[in-house]
N, C-alpha and C positions, 0 to 999 in steps of 0.2 A: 643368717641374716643377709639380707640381699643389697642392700647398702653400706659401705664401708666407711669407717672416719679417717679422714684425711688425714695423714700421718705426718708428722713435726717429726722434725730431727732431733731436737735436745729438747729435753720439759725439764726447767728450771727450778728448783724450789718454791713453791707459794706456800701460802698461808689462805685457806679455804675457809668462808662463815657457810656454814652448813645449817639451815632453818630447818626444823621438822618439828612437827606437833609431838612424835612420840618417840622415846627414846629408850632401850632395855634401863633399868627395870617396867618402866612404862610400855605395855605392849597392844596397840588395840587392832591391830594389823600386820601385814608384810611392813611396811613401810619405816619401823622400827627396827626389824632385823636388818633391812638394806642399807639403812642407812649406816647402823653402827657397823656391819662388813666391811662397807666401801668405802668406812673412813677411817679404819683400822687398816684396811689393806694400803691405803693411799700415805698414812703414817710411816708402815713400813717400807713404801719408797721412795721416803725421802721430804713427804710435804708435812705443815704443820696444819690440823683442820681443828674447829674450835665448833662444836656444835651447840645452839644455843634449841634450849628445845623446854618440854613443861615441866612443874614441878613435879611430883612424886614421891606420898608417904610413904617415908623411912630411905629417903635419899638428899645426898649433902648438898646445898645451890649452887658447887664447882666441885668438880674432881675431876683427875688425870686417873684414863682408867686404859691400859695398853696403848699410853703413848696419846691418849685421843681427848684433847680439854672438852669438857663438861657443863657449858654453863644453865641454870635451870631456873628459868622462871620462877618467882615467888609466888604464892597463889593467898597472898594478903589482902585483894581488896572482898567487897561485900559478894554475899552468895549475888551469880548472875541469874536472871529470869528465865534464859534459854542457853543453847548453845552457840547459836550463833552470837549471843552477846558475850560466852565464855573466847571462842575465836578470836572476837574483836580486843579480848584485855590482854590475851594473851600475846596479838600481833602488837598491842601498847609495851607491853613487856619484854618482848624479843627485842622493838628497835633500840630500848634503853637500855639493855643490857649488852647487846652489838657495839653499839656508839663506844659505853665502857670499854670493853675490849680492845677495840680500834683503836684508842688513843695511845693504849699497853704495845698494843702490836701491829700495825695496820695489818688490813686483811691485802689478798691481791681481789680477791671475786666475792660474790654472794654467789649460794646455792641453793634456793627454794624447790621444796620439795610439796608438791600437790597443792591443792588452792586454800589450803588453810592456814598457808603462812604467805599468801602471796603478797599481801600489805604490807609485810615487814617485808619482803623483798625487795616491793616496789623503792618503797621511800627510801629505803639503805640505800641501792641502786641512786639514787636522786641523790640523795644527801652527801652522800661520800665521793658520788661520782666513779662510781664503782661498775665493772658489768655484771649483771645477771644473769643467770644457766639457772635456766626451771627444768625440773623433772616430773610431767605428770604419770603416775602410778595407774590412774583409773580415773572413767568421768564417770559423773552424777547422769548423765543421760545414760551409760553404759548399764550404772547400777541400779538402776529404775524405770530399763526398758522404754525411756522416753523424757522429757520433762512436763510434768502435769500439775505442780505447785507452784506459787510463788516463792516458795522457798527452795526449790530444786531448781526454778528462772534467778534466782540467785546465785545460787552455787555454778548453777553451767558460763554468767559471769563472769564473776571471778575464778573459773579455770582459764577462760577468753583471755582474761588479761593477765594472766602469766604467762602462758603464751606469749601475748602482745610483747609484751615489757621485755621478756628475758630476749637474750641476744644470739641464745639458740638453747633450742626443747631436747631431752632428753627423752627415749620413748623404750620401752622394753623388748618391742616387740613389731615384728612388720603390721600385725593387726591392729597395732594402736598408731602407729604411723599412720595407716589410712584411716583410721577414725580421727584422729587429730585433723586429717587434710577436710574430712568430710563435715566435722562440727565446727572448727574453728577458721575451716581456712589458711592453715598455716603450709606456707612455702615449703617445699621439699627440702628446699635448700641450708633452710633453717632449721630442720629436724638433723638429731642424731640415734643410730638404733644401737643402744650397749645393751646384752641384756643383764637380767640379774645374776644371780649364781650361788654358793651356800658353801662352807667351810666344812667338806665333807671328813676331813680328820676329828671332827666333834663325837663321829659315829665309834672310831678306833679306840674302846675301851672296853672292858670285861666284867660281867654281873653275874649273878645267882640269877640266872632267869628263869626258871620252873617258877620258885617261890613268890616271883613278881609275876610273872605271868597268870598266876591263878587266882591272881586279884582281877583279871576280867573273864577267863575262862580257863574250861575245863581240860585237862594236860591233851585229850585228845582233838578239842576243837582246834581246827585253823582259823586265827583270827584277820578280819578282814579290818582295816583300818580306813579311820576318817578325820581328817584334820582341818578345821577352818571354823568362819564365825555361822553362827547357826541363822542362818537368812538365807533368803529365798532363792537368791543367784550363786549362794555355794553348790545347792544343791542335795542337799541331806536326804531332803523328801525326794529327792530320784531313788538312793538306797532303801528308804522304806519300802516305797512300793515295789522296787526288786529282790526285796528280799524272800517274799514265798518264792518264786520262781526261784529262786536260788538252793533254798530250802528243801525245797522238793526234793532237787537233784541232787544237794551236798547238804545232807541234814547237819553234819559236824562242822557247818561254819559257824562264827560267831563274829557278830558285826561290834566293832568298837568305835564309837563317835565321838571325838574330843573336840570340845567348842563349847563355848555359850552363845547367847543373845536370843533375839524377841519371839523369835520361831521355834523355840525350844519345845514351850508346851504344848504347839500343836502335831509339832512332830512323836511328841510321845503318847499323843491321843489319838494319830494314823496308827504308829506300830501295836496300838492298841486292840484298836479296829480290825486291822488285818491277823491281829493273833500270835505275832513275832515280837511281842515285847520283851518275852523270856529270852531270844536270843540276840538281842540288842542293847549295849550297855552304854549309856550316855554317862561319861567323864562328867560333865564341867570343863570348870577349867585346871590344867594341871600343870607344874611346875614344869623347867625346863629338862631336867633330870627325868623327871616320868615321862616327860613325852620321849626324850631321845630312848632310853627304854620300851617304849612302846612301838616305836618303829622297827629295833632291833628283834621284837619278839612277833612281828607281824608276819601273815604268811602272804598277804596281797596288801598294798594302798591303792587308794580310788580318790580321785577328784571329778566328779561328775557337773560341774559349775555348769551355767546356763551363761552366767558373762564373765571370762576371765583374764585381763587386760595379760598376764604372763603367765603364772601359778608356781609360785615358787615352794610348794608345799607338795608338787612333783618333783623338784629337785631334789628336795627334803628323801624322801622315796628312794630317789633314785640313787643317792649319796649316800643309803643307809642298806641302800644293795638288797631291794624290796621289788618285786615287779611290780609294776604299777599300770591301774586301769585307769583313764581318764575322759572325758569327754573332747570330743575334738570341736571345740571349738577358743575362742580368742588365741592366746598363748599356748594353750598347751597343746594344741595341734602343733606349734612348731617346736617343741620341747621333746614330746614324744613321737618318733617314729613308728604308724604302726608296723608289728609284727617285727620290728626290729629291736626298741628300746623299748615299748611296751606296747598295748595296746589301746587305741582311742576308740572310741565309742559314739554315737548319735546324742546331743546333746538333751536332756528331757525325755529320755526314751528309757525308762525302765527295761523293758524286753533287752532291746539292745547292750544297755548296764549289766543283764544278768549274764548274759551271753558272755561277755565279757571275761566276768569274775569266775565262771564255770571253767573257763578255757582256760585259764590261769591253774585253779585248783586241781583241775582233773590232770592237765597235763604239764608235771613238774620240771621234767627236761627241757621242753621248751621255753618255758617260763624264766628258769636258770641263765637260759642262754642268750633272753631278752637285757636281765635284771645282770649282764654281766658287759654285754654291749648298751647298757645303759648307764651304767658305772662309768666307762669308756669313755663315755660322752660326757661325762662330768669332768673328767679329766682334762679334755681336749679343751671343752668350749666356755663351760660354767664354773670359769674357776674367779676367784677374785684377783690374784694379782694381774693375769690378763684385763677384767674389766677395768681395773682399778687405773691399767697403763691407757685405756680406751679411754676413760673418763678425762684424764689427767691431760692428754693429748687434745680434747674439747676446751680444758681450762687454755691449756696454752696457746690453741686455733683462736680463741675469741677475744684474750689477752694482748696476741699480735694483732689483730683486726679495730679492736678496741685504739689501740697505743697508735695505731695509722690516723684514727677516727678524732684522737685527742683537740680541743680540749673537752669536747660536749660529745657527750655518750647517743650520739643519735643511728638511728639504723640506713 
């Protein structure tokens, strides 16, 4: 990362309210896993984070779960019409469950995470007299190659005004740095670049993997893995269409696709078309246990995204000591080094995807020696208690700036 956070001397204990729409067991994104990392990791040095986030059947409306309080939205009033009127009960719900909190234990800061909890950010921030640190994940322009609705002229918004409001942006990535400069406008000076990172000790455990394994292929296929929501900017349909090319040359591969969502069924009526449906097995969705399983029994993973604000499901990969093919573009051009930590690829370019996964398969040595200098880098750069001391250093940069600023929270 090419920008650096300004480094505090001593970071004091706070007490952090952590907004987020989704929270483990709730998963509809990254955004869930980062969160619960970075506030587990921030527990273990020393802060208290109280994260208020949504309901979730077959989950309790508090719990302390590795040190990390849990408050969850109740999801009692009437069915909402859309989602965006679900957003709006829920951002009714976070602030009255915060306020509770706050009186138990004041907070030091709010932490809004992406724009669907920026209204409870906002008004907390007002109400309490508290600063705000927004972290955007991803924009609605990003995800939709432009905004062409009025519902996506909403959503671009209210990511504006988290931004606006918070007292400094959190961003993953130098690419979302300049996207954030480029859509919102926002001061260099008021961005921070932490990036994400993944608890690569999850991987460090031992299975019966043949038996599992032949639940998606056959003991001599090399399975190629694929992780993410099944939409158009993950990219799935780049794998479809490189899979003859693939084929051709490495008949014993076998593509594994874990994901759902709206693109599912056309993507299985291309691998139809093109005749690789037999060697393509779409998951769904699977537990967390089956997926860390399935990374371990992979012989390549691939992230071929077309917009990918970070891509944390290369780190995933790369922490599960998997070579990995990706697309070079948003994030994961700066995650993966080619030829070094793995290989990137032309983004939306089948030929180029296949090339890729070929060079991988055919040649094991090298690939070893990527997928072992890729590990390395997990080590160094993508770990959580470092982000977790980067983040924490932002609370306390904006905390003193704030306390200068007292009494009115202006910028």
């Amino acid at each position: 990362m090419s920008r650096k956070i300004e480094k505090i001397e001593r970071v004091a204990m706070m007490h952090i309210c952590m907004l987020s729409w989704e929270y483990p067991p709730r998963i509809i994104g990254g955004i869930s896993r980062h969160v619960e990392e970075i506030s587990e990791a921030l527990v273990a040095q020393g802060h208290r984070v109280s994260v208020i986030t949504a309901d979730h059947p077959g989950t309790a409306p508090y719990e302390e779960r590795r040190g990390v309080h849990i408050y969850r939205v109740p999801n009692d009033h009437a069915p909402t019409p859309d989602f965006l009127t679900w957003v709006l009960h829920l951002n009714f719900g976070m602030i009255e469950l915060a306020l509770q909190v706050h009186k138990e234990n004041p907070f030091s800061l709010i932490h809004g995470h992406d724009w669907l909890v920026g209204q409870a950010g906002i008004l907390l921030k007002k109400t309490l007299d508290l600063p705000l640190v927004g972290t955007v994940h991803a924009t609605e322009n990003g995800r939709m190659q432009g905004i062409h609705t009025p519902i996506q002229r909403y959503i671009h918004q209210q990511e504006w005004a988290l931004t606006f409001e918070s007292w400094r942006t959190i961003v993953c990535s130098d690419y979302m740095f300049r996207e954030l400069q480029g859509l919102f406008q926002v001061p260099q000076d008021k961005m921070d670049i932490i990036p994400n990172g993944i608890d690569y000790q999850k991987f460090d455990f031992s299975f019966e993997a043949k038996p599992f394994r032949r639940r998606y292929a056959l003991d001599y296929e090399k399975i190629i893995l694929f992780v993410g929501r099944m939409v158009p900017e993950k990219g799935a349909q780049v794998i479809i269409e490189a899979a003859p090319d693939v084929l051709k040359e490495y008949p014993d591969a076998k593509f594994v696709l874990v994901g759902r969502g709206g693109f599912l069924d056309e993507l299985k009526r291309r691998a139809n078309e093109l005749s690789v449906a037999h060697k393509i097995h779409f998951t769904g969705y699977v537990d967390d246990d089956t997926l860390l399983r399935l990374y371990k029994v992979a012989s390549v993973f691939t992230a071929p995204s077309l917009y990918e604000p970070f891509g944390i499901v290369a780190l995933e990969g790369m922490g599960a000591q998997v070579p990995v093919v990706v697309s070079d573009t948003g994030g994961l051009g700066e995650i993966v080094e080619h030829k070094r930590s793995g290989l990137t690829v032309f983004p939306g370019d089948p030929k180029s995807l296949a090339w890729g996964l070929l060079e991988v398969l055919k040649d094991p040595d090298t690939a070893a020696l990527m997928q072992d200098q890729a590990f390395q880098r997990i080590l160094d750069t993508f770990n959580w208690p470092m982000i977790a001391r980067q983040t924490a250093e932002v609370y306390a940069r904006v905390l003193q700036e704030a306390d200068k600023a007292s009494p009115a929270l202006t910028r």
